[in-house]
N, C-alpha and C positions, 0 to 999 in steps of 0.2 A: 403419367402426365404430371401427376403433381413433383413427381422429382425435377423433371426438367424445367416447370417455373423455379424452383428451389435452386436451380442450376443457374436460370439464366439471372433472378435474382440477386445471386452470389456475384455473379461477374459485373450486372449492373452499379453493385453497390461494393465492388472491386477497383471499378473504374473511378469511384468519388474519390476528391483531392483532400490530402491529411488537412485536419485543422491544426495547428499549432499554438502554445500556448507554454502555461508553465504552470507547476503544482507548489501547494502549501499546504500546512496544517494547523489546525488552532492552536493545540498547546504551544508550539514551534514558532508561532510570530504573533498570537491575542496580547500577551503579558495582562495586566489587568486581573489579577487572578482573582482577587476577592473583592472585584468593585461591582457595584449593579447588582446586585444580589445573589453574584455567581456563588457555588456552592464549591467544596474540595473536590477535585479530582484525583483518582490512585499517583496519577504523575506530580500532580502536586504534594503528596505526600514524599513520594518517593524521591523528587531533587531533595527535599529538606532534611533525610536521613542523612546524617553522616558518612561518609566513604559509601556510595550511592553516584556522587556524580564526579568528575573526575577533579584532580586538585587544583584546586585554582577559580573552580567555575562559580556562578553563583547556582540558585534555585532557578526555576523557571517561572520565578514572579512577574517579570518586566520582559525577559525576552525583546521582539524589535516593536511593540509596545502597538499592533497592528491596528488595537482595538481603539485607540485615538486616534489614528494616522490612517486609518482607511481609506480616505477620499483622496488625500497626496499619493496614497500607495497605487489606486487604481488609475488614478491618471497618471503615474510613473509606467503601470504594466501597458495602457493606451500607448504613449509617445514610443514605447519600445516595439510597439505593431504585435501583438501578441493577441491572437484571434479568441481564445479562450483561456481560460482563469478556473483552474482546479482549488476547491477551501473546503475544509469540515468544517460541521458545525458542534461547537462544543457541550455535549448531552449534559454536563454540569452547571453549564451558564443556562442550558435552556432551562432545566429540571434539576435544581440543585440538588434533589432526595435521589434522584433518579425514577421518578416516579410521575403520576399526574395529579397527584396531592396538590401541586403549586406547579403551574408555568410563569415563568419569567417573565414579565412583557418591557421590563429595557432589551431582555434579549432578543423578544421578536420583534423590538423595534430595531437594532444593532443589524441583524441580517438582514432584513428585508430592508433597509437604507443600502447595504452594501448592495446584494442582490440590483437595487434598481440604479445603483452609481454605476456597477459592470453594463447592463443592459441602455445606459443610458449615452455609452460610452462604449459601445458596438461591440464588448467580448462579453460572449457565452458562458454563464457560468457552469462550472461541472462542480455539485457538491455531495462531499460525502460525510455520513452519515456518525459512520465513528472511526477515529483516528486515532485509537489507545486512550483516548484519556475518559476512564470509566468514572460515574460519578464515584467517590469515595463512598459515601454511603451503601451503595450496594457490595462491596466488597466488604465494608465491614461489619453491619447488618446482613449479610445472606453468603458469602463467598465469592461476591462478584460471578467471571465467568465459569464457575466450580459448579453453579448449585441449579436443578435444574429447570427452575422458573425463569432465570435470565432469559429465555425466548419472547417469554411474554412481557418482559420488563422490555426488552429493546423495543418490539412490537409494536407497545403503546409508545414510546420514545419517536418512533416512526413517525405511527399515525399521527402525531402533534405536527411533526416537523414538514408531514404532508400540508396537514392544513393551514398551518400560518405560510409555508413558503411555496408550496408546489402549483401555483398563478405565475411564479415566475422562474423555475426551475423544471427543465428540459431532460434534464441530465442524471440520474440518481445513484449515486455506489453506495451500498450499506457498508461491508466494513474494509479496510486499507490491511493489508496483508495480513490473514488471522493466523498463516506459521508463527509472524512473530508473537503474536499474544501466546499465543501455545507455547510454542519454544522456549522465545527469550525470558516472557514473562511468567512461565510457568513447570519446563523444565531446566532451563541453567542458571534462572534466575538473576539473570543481566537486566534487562525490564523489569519496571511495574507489571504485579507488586512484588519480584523479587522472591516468588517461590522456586527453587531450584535443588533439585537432589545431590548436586557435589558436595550440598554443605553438612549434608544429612550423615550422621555418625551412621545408624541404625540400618541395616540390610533391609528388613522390611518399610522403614521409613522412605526407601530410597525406592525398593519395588512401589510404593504408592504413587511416590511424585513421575516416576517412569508411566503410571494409569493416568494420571492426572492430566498429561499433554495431550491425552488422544479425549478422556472428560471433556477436556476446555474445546477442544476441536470439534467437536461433536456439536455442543452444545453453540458453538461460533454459527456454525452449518443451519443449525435450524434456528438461531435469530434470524441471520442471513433470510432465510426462504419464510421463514412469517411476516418479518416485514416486507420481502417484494408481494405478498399474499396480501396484503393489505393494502398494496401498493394498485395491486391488479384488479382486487374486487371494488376499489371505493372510489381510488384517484384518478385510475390511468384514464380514462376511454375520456373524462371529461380536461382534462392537463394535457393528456396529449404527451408525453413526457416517455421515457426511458427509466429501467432500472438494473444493474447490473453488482458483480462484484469485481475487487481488484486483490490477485495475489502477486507472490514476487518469486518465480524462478529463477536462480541461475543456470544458468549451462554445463557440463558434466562433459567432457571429451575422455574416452579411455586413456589411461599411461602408456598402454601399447595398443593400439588400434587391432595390431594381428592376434591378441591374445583373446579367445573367445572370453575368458574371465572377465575382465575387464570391461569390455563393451556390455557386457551382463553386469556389471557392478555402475556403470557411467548409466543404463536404460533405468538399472534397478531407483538409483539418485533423483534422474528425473520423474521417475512417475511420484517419488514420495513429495517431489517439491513441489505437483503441479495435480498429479493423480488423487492427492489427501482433498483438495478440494473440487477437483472438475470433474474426476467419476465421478461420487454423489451428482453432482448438478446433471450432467450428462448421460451417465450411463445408470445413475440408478442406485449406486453401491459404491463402496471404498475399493482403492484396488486390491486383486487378489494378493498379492508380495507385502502387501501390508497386514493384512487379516491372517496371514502367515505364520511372519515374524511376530507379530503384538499378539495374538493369539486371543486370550481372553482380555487382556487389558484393549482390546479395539474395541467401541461401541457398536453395539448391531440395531438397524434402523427398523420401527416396527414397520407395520404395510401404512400407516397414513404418516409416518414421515418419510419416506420415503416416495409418498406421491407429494408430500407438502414440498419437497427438494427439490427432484427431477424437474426438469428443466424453469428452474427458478433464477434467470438472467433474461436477459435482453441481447445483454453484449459481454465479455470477457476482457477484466483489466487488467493488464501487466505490467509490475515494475519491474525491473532489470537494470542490475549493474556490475553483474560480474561473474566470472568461469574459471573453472577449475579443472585438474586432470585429477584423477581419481583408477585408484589401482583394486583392486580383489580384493588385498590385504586389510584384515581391518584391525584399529588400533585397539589394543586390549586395555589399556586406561580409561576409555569410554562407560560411564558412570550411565546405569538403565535408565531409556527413555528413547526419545527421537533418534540420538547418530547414532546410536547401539546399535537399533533395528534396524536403521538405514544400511548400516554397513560399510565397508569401503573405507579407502582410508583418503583425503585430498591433497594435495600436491598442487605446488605452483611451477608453470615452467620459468627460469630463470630469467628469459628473455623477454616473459612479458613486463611492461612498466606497472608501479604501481601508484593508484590512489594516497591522498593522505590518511584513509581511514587504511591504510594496509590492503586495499583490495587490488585484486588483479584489471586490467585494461586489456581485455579483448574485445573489438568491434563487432568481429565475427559471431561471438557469444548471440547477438541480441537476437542478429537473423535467424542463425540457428534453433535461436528458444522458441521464435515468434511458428517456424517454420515446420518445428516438431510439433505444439501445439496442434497449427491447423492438421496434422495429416493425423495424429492420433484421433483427431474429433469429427473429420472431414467426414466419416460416414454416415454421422447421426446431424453435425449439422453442418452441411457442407455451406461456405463460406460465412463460417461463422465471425459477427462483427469482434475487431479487436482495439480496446483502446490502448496505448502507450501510457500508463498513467503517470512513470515515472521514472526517468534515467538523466542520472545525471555523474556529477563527481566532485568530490571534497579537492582541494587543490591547496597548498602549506602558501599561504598568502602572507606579506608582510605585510606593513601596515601602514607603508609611508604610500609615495606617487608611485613606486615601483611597483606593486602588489597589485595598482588595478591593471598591469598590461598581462592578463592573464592567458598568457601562450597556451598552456599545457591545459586547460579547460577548452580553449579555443581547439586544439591538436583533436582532445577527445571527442567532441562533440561531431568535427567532420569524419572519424573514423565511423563513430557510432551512424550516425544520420545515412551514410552513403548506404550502410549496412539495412536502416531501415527504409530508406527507398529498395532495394535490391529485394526485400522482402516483400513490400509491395508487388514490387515489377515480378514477381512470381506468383504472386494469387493470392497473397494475406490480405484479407480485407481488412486494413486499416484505416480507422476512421478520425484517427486524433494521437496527437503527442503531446505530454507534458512534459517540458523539463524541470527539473529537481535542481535548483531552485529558483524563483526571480529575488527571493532574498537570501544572504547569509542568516542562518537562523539558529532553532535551541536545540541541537542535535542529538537531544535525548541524555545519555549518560553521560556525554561527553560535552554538553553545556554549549557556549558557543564558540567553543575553539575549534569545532572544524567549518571551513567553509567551503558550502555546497552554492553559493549564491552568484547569479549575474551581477547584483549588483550588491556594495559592502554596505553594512549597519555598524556604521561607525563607533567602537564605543566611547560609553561616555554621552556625547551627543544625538548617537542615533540617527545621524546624516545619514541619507540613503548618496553612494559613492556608485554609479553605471562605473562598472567592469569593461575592457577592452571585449569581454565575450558578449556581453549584452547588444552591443554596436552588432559583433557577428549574426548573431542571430538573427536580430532584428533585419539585415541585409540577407541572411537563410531565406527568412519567411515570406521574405518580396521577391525572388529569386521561385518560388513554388508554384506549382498551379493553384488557380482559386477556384 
């Protein structure tokens, strides 16, 4: 009996129409970095290093400077018909120590003014929680995400951000793809803070930082599930509210499809990009092919984290932006840590187009992720909710009138979109899409030269310039069922 409500639940809340909207994030468009008593963040250290961010770019002090322009900016995402409005909140402005030693209160007056200009102004907000930018202090008093108190640092970071905003938040992601904090920011050292083993002389120095990615991951997991635990026991029942996480799969298609290797090497890709975090939630544990491979460098969950995890979401959020073919073979230059154990070697097919960040354009990819997804999980939670937190695409924009007739964002967006209706219209219960992004923004190491944006931030003056794509969507999402 109870499966079949679960059943028809699934399909009732299969049948609700996507909300549409578009995603940000504080570091990426606040600028303001040290006004109002905001504290250092890891990423603000990290632009200001030398060869750190790419040549030419500045730091991410000013970025498109959100944290003045708020009010023009929401009524810019209003006129463009955008139902909901994805923002983090940034844990250094709120808490500059990172701690509850001191709350910010220009900063809880900063979000709950935007908060109530979205709500005032008919789009939903969806906020999350942390979007990389850790306060500095905790990284460098304690190890940041290394040490193993950060549970309880985020935890209380939560519980603050419950009670000054969650009266007007619906919506909750604690953290925005924790692969990359792991990965980028901890084994290749692309990211803040830029810990990564290719740099490391030393064999064992190199065996450490290879422990350190699945450390950081571990310890992501159980902030993650303490603060929905706080979220559950104090906020929910009276907020009335959702809380969930968002990772970022890509897609994995075998180099030959008939080669059993292969198709074993493409299943083995996805479970590490999607299985590192939605077994724990789901099933309990990391997956097997990982506790395998990583052996003793994998962390083993005692019995109360393991109940503090399991089924610690509401709903599941996916970015997605790109696919790859992937063969058996795995590249022996692979430096210990994440691709090592993952295996495999990736490949591009020729034929697909690419992004300006170098990525591959397959439409197909998104459905495919969304689709694998649900049937992996479909037994424990069948129609489980899924949000679109983030697809989008960098597009090589000039700079003059020509650069806003943005064809080739426009091309991708109808490939991608047709792909996630199609998803839909097969049983993924999808509940929201955000696209990536309604601004050109600070795209991390690469500053603001690439642009993911609807609309341009012009530099220099910071004119917001609507994009030929902007117009499209905005004519998408009137075109949708409401």
């Amino acid at each position: 009996m109870v499966k079949l409500v679960l059943v028809f639940l699934a399909l009732a809340g299969a049948a609700l129409a996507i909300k549409w909207g578009s995603a940000t994030a504080s570091f990426q468009i606040e600028g303001a970095w040290l006004e109002d008593g905001k504290g250092m963040s890891i990423w603000d250290a990290f632009s200001h290093t030398p060869g750190k961010i790419v040549a030419g770019q500045p730091p991410g002090d000013v970025t498109d400077d959100f944290y003045h322009r708020y009010k023009e900016d929401v009524q810019l995402v209003k006129s463009l018909g955008h139902q909901t409005f994805r923002f983090s909140i940034s844990w250094p402005r709120l808490m500059p120590s990172g701690r509850k030693d001191f709350i910010n209160q220009k900063a809880v007056d900063f979000y709950r003014s935007l908060l109530n200009e979205l709500i005032d102004n008919g789009i939903e907000p969806w906020v999350t929680l942390y979007h990389w930018d850790l306060p500095l202090a905790l990284e460098t008093e304690f190890g940041g995400w290394r040490h193993p108190n950060i549970s309880l640092f985020f935890a209380d970071y939560a519980e603050v951000c419950f009670e000054k905003f969650g009266d007007l938040v619906k919506h909750w992601i604690t953290l925005n793809e924790p692969w990359c904090v792991a990965v980028l920011g901890h084994n290749t050292g692309e990211h803040a803070p830029g810990r990564g083993s290719h740099n490391l002389a030393q064999a064992d120095d190199r065996v450490q930082q290879a422990t350190e990615v699945y450390t950081v991951g571990h310890n992501l997991l159980l902030s993650h599930a303490r603060a929905v635990q706080v979220y559950r026991t104090k906020f929910q029942a009276a907020q009335n509210g959702e809380i969930g996480i968002t990772i970022n799969p890509d897609f994995f298609y075998p180099l030959d499809p008939h080669d059993p290797r292969d198709k074993i090497a493409a299943e083995r890709a996805l479970t590490y990009a999607v299985g590192w975090w939605a077994d724990p939630i789901l099933f309990g544990d990391y997956p097997l092919e990982m506790r395998e491979t990583a052996g003793s460098r994998m962390p083993t969950f005692t019995s109360e984290q393991r109940d503090l995890v399991r089924n610690s979401t509401d709903f599941l959020g996916i970015n997605h932006y790109m696919s790859h073919l992937i063969t058996h073979e795995t590249d022996p230059t692979l430096a210990p840590g994440f691709y090592a154990d993952r295996g495999g070697m990736l490949l591009e097919d020729p034929a697909w187009p690419k992004t300006d960040m170098g990525w591959s354009i397959v439409p197909s990819g998104i459905q495919d992720i969304l689709e694998w997804i649900a049937a992996r999980y479909g037994a424990v939670w069948p129609g489980m909710p899924i949000a679109i937190t983030e697809n989008g695409v960098a597009v090589n924009e000039t700079a003059d009138e020509a650069g806003l007739d943005d064809q080739a964002r426009i091309a991708y967006l109808e490939g991608y979109l047709s792909h996630v209706l199609a998803a839909k219209a097969n049983g993924v219960n999808i509940q929201a899409y955000f696209l990536w992004s309604v601004l050109d923004n600070y795209e991390w190491a690469f500053g603001m030269s690439k642009k993911f944006g609807l609309v341009r931030v012009e530099d220099g003056t910071l004119r917001r310039l609507p994009k030929a794509s902007a117009r499209w969507y905005t004519e998408w999402i009137k075109k949708q069922p409401q």
